[in-house]
N, C-alpha and C positions, 0 to 999 in steps of 0.2 A: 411681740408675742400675740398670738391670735387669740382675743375675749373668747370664752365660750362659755354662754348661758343656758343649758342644757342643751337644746334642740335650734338655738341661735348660736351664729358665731360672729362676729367683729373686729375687724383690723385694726391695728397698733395708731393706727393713725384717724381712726374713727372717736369723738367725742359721744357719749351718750347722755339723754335727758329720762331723767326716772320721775315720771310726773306722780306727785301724793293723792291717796285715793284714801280717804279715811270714813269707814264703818264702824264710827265710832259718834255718840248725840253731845259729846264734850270735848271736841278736837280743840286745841287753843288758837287756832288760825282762821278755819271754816265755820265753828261754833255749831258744830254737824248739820251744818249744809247739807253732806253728803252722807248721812247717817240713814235715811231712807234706801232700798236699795235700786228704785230705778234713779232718786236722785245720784247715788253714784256710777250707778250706768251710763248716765249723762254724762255726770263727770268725763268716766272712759272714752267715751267716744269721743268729746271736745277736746284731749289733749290728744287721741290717737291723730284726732285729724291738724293740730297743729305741730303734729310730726314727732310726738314724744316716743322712744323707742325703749319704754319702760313703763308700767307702773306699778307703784308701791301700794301695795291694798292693806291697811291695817285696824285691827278689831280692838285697839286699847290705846289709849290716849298713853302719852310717855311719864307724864306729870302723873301725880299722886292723885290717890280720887277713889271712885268705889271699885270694891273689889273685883277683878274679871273673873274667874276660874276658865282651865281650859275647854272646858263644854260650851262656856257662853262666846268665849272667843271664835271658838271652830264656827257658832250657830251664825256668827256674823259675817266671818269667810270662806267656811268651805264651799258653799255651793255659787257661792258669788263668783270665785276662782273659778270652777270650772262653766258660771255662764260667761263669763268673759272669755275663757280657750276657747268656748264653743263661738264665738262672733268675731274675734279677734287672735285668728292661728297664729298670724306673725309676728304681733306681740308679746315682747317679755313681759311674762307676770309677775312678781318678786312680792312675797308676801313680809310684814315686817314682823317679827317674831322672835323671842326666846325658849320659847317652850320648844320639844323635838315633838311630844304629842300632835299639837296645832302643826308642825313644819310636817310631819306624816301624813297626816288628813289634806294637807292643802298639795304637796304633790302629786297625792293621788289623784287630785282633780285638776291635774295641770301645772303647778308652779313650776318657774324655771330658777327663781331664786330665793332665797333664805336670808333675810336682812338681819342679821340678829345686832339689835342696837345695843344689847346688855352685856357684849363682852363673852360670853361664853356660860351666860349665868348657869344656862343647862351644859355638860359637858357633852350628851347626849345630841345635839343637833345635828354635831359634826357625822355621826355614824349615820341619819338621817339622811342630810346631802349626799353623802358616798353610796347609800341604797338606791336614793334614785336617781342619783349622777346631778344632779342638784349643783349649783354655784348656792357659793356662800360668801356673805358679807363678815367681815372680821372687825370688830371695834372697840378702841379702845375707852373704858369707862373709869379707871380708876379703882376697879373693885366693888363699886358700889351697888346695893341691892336696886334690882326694878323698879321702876315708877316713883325712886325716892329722888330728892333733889341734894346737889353736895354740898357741903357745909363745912369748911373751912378745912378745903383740904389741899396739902402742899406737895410740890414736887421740885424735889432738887434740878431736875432739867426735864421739864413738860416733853419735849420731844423724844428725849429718850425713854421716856415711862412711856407714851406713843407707840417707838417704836418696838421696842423691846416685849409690848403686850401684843401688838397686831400681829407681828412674826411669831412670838411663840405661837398664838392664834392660827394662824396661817400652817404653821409648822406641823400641830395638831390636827389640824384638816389634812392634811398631805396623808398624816398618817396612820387618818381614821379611812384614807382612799378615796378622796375628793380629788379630782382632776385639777395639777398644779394649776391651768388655765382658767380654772374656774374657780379662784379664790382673790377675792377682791380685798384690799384694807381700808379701812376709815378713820378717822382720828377724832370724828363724832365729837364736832363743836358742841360746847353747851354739856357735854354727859361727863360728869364727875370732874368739870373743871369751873373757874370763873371765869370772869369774862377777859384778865390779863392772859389766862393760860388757853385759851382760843383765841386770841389775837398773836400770841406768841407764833402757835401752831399754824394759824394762815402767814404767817410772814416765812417761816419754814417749812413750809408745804414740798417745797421742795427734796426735802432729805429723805421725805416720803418714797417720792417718784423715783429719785437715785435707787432705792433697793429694786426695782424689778417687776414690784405688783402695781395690777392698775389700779389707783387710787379714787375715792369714790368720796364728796363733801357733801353733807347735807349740810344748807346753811340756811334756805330759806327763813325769814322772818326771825329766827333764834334771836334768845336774850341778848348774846353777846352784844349784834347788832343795835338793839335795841336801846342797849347800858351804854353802849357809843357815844349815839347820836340822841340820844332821852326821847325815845320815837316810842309809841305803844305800835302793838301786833300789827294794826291796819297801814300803819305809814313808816314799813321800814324796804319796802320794795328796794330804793336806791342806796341804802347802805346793804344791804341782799346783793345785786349787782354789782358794787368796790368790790367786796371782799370776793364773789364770784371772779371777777375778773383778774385778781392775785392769784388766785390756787388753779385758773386757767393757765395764767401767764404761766404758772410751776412744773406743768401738765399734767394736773387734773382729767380723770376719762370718765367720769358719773356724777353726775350734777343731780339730787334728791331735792325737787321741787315744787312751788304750787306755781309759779307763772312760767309755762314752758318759753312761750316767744321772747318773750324779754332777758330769758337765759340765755337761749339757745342763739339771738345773738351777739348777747357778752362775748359767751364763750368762744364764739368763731372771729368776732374780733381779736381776743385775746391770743389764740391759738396762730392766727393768721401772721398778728406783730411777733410773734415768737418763730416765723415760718417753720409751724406746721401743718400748717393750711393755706392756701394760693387764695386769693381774692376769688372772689364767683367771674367776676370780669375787671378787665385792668385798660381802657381804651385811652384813658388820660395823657396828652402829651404824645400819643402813638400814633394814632388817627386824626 
């Protein structure tokens, strides 16, 4: 089934890199680097040129912290959103958001996509997407409010609370008149699970991809990785990588990241051994 991210479209057979662009002074990865906004201007244009065919522009750190409201969030994206359309046409923008206020404002000025990491906290987003023909990101959280962290919470079988939220998710989009092509699902490592119940989820990443939609991980740097290997934020690149390279092998098509090159190729190794992808060149043994 052919991706279609508003005004982009993407074959069945295309992997994408959704590179993290955060305008935000307390990102847990960047330490807002890119909190400035020509530093994330910068940003943009270093992953556009190392070939990332997404980014994620987001105005609120995930983790608990001070308050945003939606005013201060928009102050942080909207116009950023459409300087970016305005330098980079071919680029997908995809803003990351629960709010439909904030997902309104930023399409106006461009967005092609609508990341909502909170599950549907607004029920509202969906009728947004379907206005402006918008893709939507579908994910699953467990129920939990925004920007809190989970705390002791159980699921009889992690993938099927997974599955059974993305789809309804999914379901609700369809039927707020979001174009079936343009609804992605995630199963959002790290949000409203621990770190057994996101390791569960990447070893069955696959039961994912069996329903139909194209699946989208954000895995970058996350706790889970982190609780793994006892790595803090700055040195979990290579356990980022394993677990990338499972939810590849699964067929994974949205990779949510801060190191494009070093994903991008995991994942075409990974895609390749699974032949969905033909080597760049094969002269070994031939020649």
């Amino acid at each position: 089934m052919t991706l279609r991210l508003r005004r982009h479209a993407f074959s069945d057979d295309q992997t994408l890199m959704m590179a993290i662009v955060n305008r935000t002074p307390d990102s847990f990865f960047d330490r807002g680097a890119t909190w400035a906004e020509d530093a994330a201007f910068d940003r943009v244009r270093l992953v556009a040129e190392q070939g990332a065919e997404i980014v994620d522009i987001g105005g609120i750190k995930a983790a608990p912290g001070v308050e945003i409201g939606a005013e201060e969030e928009k102050s942080r994206v909207v116009d950023f959103v459409a300087r970016v359309r305005a330098e980079y046409p071919d680029l997908v923008i995809s803003v990351d958001t629960w709010r439909a206020e904030v997902g309104a404002a930023v399409c106006e000025a461009g967005a092609d996509v609508l990341n909502d990491a909170w599950g549907g906290a607004d029920p509202e987003l969906v009728d947004v997407a379907a206005q402006y023909g918008a893709a939507i990101v579908c994910t699953h959280t467990g129920g939990v409010t925004p920007r809190t962290r989970p705390y002791r919470i159980e699921y009889d079988d992690v993938m099927r609370a997974v599955l059974d939220d993305t789809l309804g998710y999914a379901q609700r989009a369809m039927d707020a008149g979001v174009a079936r092509e343009s609804i992605v699902i995630d199963p959002a490592h790290d949000f409203g699970k621990n770190t057994f119940h996101s390791l569960e989820i990447t070893r069955r990443l696959g039961e994912m991809v069996e329903t139909g939609w194209p699946v989208l991980v954000s895995l970058s740097n996350k706790d889970f990785v982190g609780e793994t290997l006892d790595r803090p934020v700055g040195e979990r690149l290579l356990g980022t990588l394993a677990a990338t390279s499972i939810c590849a092998f699964a067929g994974a098509r949205i990779y949510r990241v801060h190191q494009v090159e070093e994903t991008r190729q995991t994942v075409d190794m990974a895609w390749t051994i699974a032949s969905r992808r033909r080597p760049a060149y094969a002269i070994r043994g031939i020649q």
